[in-house]
C-alpha positions in Angstrom: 0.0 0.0 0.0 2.7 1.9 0.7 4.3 1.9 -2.5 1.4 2.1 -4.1 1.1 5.6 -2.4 4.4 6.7 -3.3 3.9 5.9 -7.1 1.2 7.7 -7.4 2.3 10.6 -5.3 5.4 10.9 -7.9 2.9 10.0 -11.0 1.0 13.0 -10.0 4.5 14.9 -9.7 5.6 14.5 -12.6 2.0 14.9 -14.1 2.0 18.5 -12.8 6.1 19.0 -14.0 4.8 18.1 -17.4 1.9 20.4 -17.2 4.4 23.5 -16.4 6.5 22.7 -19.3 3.6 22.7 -21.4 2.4 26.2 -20.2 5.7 27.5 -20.1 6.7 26.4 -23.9 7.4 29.5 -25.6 7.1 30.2 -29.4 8.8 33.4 -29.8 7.1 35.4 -32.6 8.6 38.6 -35.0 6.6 41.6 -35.6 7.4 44.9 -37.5 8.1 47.7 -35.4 6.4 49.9 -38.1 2.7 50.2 -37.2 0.6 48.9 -39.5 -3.1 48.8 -38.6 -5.4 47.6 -39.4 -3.4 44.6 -39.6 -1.0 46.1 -36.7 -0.6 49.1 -34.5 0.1 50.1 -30.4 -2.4 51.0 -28.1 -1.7 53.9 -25.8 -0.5 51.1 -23.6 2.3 50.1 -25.7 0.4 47.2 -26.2 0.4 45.4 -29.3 -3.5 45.5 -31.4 -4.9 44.5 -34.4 -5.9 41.6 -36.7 -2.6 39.4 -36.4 -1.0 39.6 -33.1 -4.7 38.9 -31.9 -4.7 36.0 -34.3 -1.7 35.5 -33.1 -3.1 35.4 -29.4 -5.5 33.1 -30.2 -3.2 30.9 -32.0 -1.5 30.4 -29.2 -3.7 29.7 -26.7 -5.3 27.4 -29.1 -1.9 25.3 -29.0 -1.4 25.8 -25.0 2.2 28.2 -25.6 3.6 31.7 -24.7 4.2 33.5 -27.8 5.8 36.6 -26.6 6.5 39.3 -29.8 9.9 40.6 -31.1 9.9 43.7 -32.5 12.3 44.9 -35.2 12.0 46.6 -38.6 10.4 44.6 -41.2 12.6 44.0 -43.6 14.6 41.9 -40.6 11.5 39.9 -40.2 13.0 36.7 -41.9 16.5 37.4 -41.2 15.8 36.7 -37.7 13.6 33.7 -38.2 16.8 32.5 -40.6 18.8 33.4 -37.6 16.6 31.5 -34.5 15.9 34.6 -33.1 12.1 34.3 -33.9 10.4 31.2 -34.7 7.2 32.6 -36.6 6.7 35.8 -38.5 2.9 35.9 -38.4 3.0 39.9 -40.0 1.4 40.3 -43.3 4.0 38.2 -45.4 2.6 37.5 -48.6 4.0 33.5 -49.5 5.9 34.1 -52.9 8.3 32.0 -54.9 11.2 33.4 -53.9 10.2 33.7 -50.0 10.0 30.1 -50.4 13.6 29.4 -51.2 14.5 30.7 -47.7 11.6 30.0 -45.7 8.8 27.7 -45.2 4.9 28.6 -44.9 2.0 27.9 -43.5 -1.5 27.6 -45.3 -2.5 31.2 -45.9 -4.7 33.3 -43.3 -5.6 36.1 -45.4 -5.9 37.5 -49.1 -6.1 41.4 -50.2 -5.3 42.8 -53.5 -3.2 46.0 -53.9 -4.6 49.2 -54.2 -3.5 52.3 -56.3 -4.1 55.5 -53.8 -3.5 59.0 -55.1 -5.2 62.9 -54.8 -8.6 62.6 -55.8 -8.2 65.5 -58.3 -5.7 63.2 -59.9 -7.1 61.6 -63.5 -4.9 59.3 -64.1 -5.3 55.1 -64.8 -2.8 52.9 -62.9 -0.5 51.5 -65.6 2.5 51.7 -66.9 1.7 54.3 -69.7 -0.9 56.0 -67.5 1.7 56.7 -64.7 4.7 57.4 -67.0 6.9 60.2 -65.6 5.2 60.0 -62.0 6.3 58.9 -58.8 5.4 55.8 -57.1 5.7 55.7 -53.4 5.9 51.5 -52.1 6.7 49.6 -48.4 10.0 48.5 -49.3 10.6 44.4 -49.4 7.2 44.0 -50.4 5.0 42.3 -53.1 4.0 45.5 -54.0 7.7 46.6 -54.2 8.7 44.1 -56.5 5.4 44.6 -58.5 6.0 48.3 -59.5 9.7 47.7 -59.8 9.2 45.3 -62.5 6.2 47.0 -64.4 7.0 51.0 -63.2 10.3 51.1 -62.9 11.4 51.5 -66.3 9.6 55.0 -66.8 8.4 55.8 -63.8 10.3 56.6 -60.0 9.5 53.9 -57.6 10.3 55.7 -54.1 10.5 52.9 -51.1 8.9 53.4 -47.6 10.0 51.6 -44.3 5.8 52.2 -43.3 2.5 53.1 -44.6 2.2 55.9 -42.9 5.4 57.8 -44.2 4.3 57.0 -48.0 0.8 58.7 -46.9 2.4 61.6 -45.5 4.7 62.0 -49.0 1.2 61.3 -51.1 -0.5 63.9 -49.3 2.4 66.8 -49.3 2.3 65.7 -53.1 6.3 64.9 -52.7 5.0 61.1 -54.8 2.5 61.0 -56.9 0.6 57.9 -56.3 0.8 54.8 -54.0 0.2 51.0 -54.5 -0.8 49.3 -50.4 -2.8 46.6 -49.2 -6.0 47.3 -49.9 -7.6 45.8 -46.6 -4.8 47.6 -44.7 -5.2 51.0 -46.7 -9.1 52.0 -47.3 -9.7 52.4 -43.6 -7.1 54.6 -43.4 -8.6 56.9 -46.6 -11.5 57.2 -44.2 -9.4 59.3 -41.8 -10.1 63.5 -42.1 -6.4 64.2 -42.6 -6.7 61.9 -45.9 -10.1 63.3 -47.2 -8.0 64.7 -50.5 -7.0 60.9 -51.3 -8.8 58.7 -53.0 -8.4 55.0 -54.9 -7.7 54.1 -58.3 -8.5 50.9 -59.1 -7.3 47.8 -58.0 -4.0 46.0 -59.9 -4.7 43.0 -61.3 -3.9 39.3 -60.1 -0.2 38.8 -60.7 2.6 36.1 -59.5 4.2 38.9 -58.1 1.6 39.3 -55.5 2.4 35.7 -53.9 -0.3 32.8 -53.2 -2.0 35.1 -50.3 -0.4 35.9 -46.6 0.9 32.6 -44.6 2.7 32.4 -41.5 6.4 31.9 -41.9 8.5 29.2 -40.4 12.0 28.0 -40.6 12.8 25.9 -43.0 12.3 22.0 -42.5 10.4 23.4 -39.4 7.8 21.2 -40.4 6.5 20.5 -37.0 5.7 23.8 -36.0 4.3 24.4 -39.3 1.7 21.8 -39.1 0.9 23.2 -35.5 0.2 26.6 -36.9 -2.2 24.7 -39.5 -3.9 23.0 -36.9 -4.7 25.8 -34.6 -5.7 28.0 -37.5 -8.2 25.6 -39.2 -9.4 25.3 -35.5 -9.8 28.6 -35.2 -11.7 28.9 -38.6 -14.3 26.0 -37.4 -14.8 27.1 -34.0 -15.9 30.6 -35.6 -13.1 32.0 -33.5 -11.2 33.2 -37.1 -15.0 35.0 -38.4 -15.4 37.1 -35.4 -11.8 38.2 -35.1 -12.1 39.4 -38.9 -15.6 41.1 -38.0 -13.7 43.5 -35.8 -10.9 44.9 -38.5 -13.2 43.9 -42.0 -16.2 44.2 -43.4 -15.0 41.6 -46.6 -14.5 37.6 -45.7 -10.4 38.0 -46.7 -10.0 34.2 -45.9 -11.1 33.3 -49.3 -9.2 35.1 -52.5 -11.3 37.7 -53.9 
């Protein structure tokens, strides 16, 4: 009887050592210092808000982890995942091609298409002969960077941002002439008074250049975590968890390509 006592007495032990490693796993995740709301931005708390790190959040305690952020600037995003100093980027990286070659994704949690933004007195149609001679103001390391690079660039100025909100500010001092963004992440923004003189000018079309939609990044052959991710985010999609956190940021369903 005795024994019998003291085995399950260190059974339970160990069952409740188990259970702290589980809650103390950590999954460190990178996000770009550069606001970017809808998708991203800081409350007056410092605290992080918006769609993805509260994705994130409920990613996480969907898969029982701490997922504290690491904030840098976003074109070191995959650097540090390359270099194990995050182990996700969850922060609006559009799954490309060449993204692929260095990193591994999950499936995608969102789709937007790009937007042309300029004055609204502006007549002008967003290709390359409509926007010869003008400058375009882009987020550098983007989709939407290499997009105008490789249509715009030849007779146009392509101007590169490190955030939205410094490529708004050039747009509306008219130092650029017209802007290509996320739509999702951009139209809200339109709606503010200091940006009543900018309107949209149509949306580009579907190109390779614009990846396969926005995934979750990994490192590569980090297969394990990968299929986590996939896991918790399908779960998140059938619990209704995934519609609701959407409802707050868009009025479209961006989980589907448009």
């Amino acid at each position: 009887m005795k024994r019998s006592l003291i085995a399950l007495l260190q059974a339970a032990l160990l069952a409740g050592v188990a259970s702290v490693a589980v809650a103390q796993e950590k999954i460190v995740f990178g996000i770009a210092q550069e606001a970017y709301p809808p998708f991203s931005f800081k409350s007056g708390q410092g605290q992080w808000s918006g769609f993805e790190p509260e994705l994130i959040a409920a990613l996480c305690t969907r898969m029982q982890v701490q997922c504290p952020l690491n904030e840098m600037a976003w074109d070191g995003l995959i650097p540090a995942l390359k270099a194990q100093q995050v182990d996700v980027v969850l922060n609006s990286l559009s799954i490309t091609p060449e993204r692929r070659e260095v990193v591994d994704f999950s499936e995608p949690y969102f789709f937007t298409p790009a937007l042309w933004v300029a004055d609204r007195s502006l007549d002008v149609q967003p290709t390359p002969e409509g926007l010869k001679g003008l400058i375009i103001g882009v987020q550098g390391s983007t989709t939407h960077s290499a997009y105008a690079k490789k249509y715009f660039g030849k007779d146009s100025t392509v101007r590169y941002y490190n955030a939205q909100d410094d490529i708004l500010a050039d747009l509306r001092s008219g130092r650029i002439d017209i802007m290509l963004a996320d739509q999702l992440a951009v139209e809200p923004v339109l709606e503010l008074p200091d940006n009543a003189m900018l309107a949209g000018k149509g949306v580009a079309p579907q190109d390779p250049l614009f990846g396969e939609g926005v995934g979750a990044a990994v490192r590569k052959g980090n297969d394990a975590l990968r299929e986590r991710l996939n896991l918790a985010l399908q779960a998140l999609r059938d619990d209704g968890t995934y519609d609701t956190l959407r409802g707050h940021y868009f009025k479209a369903d961006i989980s589907a390509r448009q």
